[in-house]
Structure formats: structure tokens, C-alpha cells
C-alpha positions as CSV (number, residue, x, y, z in Angstrom):
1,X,-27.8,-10.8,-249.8
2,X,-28.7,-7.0,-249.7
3,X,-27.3,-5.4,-247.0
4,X,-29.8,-2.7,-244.4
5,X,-29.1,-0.2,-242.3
6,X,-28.8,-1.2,-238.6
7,X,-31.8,-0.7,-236.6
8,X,-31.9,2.6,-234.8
9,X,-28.4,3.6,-236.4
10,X,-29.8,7.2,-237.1
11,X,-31.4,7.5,-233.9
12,X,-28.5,6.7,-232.1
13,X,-26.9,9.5,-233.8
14,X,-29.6,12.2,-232.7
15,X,-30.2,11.0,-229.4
16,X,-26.2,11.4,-229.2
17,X,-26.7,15.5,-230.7
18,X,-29.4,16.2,-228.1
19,X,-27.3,14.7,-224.7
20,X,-24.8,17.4,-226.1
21,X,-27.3,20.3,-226.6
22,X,-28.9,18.6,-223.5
23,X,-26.3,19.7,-221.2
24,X,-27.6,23.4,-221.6
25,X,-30.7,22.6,-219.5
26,X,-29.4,22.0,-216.2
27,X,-28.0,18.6,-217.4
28,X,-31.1,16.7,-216.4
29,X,-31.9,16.4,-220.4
30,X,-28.3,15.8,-221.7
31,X,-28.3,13.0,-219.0
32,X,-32.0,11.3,-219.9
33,X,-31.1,11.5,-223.8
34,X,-27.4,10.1,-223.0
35,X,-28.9,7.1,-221.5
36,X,-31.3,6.5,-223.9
37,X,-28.6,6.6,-226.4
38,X,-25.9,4.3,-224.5
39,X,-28.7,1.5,-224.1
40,X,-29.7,1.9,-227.5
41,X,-26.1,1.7,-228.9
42,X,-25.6,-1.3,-227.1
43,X,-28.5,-3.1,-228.7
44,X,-27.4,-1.9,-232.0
45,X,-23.4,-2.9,-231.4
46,X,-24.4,-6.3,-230.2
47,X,-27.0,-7.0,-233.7
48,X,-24.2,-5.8,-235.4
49,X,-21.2,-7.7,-234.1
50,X,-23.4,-11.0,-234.8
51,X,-24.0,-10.7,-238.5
52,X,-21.8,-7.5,-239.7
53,X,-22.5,-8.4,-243.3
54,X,-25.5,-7.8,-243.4
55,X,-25.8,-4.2,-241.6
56,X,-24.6,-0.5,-243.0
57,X,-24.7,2.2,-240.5
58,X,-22.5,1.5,-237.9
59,X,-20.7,4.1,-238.0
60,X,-23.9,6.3,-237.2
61,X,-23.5,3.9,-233.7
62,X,-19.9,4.8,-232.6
63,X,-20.3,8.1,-233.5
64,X,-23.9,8.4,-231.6
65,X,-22.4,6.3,-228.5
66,X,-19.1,8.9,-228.8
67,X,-21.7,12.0,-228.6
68,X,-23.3,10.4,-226.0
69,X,-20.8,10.0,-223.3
70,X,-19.4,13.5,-224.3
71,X,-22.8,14.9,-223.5
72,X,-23.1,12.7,-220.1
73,X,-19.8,14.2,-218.9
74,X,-20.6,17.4,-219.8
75,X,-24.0,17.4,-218.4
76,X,-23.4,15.9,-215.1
77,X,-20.8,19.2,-214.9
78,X,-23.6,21.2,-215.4
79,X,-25.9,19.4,-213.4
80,X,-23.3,19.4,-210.4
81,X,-22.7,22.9,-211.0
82,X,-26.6,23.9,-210.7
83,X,-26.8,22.0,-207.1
84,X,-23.5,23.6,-205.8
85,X,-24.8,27.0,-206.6
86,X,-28.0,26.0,-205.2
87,X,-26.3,24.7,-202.0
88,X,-23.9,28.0,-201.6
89,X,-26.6,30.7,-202.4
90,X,-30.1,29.2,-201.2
91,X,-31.8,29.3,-204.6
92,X,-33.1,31.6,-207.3
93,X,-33.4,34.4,-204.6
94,X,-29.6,33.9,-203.4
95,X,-28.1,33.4,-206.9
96,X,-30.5,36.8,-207.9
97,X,-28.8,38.5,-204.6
98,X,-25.3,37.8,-205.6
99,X,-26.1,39.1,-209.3
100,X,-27.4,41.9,-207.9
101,X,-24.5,42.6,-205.3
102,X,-21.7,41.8,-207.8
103,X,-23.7,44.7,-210.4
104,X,-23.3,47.1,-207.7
105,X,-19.7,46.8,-206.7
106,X,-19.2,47.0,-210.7
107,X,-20.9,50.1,-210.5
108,X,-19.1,51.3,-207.6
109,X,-16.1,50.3,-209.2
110,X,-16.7,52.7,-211.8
């Protein structure tokens, strides 16, 4: 028997890319395409582990679910780090304050 390439094995892999590049927009996408990639990978893992003859690609999976949680960590950092500055500066107009304030004491400074 010929042997296919797991469903979604590619995918997996992208979806894994984009919770890494994800992480860069506040965290909100790295998380959503983490997700979608851990549930995904678990499908996959689970056709795979019940017939592994007949499936290629499942490398693409462990490397994709790999990705994936490095992307979740690193966008629930960012994520975190968003609402703390949030919290501690009141918002765009704090954070733009404190840019502000730290340009002129650089300025002062020289």
C-alpha cells in the first residue's frame, strides 16, 4: 500500500511559523494560531499513531506542535507584558507620556 501524507501535516507546520511571528502583535495572534495548531496536531498525532504505515509527514507535526508551544509561551509574555504596561501607565496616552519624559531627560542629559 502507497503511503500519504498525514492530513493537515503542512498546516500544522504554518500555523506553528505564524504563533511564533504571532507573538509580535500583542500576543493575541501568536496565541489564536497556537491553539489552532495544538488541536490540530493532536488530531494529526492520534491518525497517525493508529496506522503509522500508512502516513509520511509526521515530522511536519512534531515540529508544527514544537513551534507552537514556543510561540504560546512567548506570546502570552508579550501579551502579559502589554496589560502590565497598560496597568502601570493608563494607556496609549501614559505609555506616550513616559516616552516623552524619558526623551527629555536624554536630552537633558546631554
Amino acid at each position: 500500500m502507497e503511503r500519504q501524507q498525514l492530513p493537515n501535516s503542512t498546516l500544522i507546520l504554518i500555523f506553528g511559523i505564524l504563533s511564533i511571528i504571532g507573538c509580535c502583535c500583542y500576543g493575541v495572534l501568536g496565541i489564536i494560531f497556537g491553539i489552532i495548531t495544538l488541536v490540530m496536531a493532536k488530531r494529526a498525532t492520534e491518525i497517525y499513531n493508529a496506522q503509522p504505515e500508512l502516513y509520511t509527514g509526521y515530522q511536519n507535526v512534531k515540529t508544527g506542535k514544537i513551534l507552537a508551544i514556543i510561540g504560546l509561551i512567548l506570546s502570552a509574555i508579550s501579551l502579559i507584558s502589554t496589560i502590565v504596561t497598560f496597568i502601570m501607565y493608563g494607556g496609549i496616552e501614559g505609555v506616550y507620556e513616559m516616552q516623552e519624559e524619558i526623551l527629555r531627560e536624554i536630552e537633558q542629559n546631554q
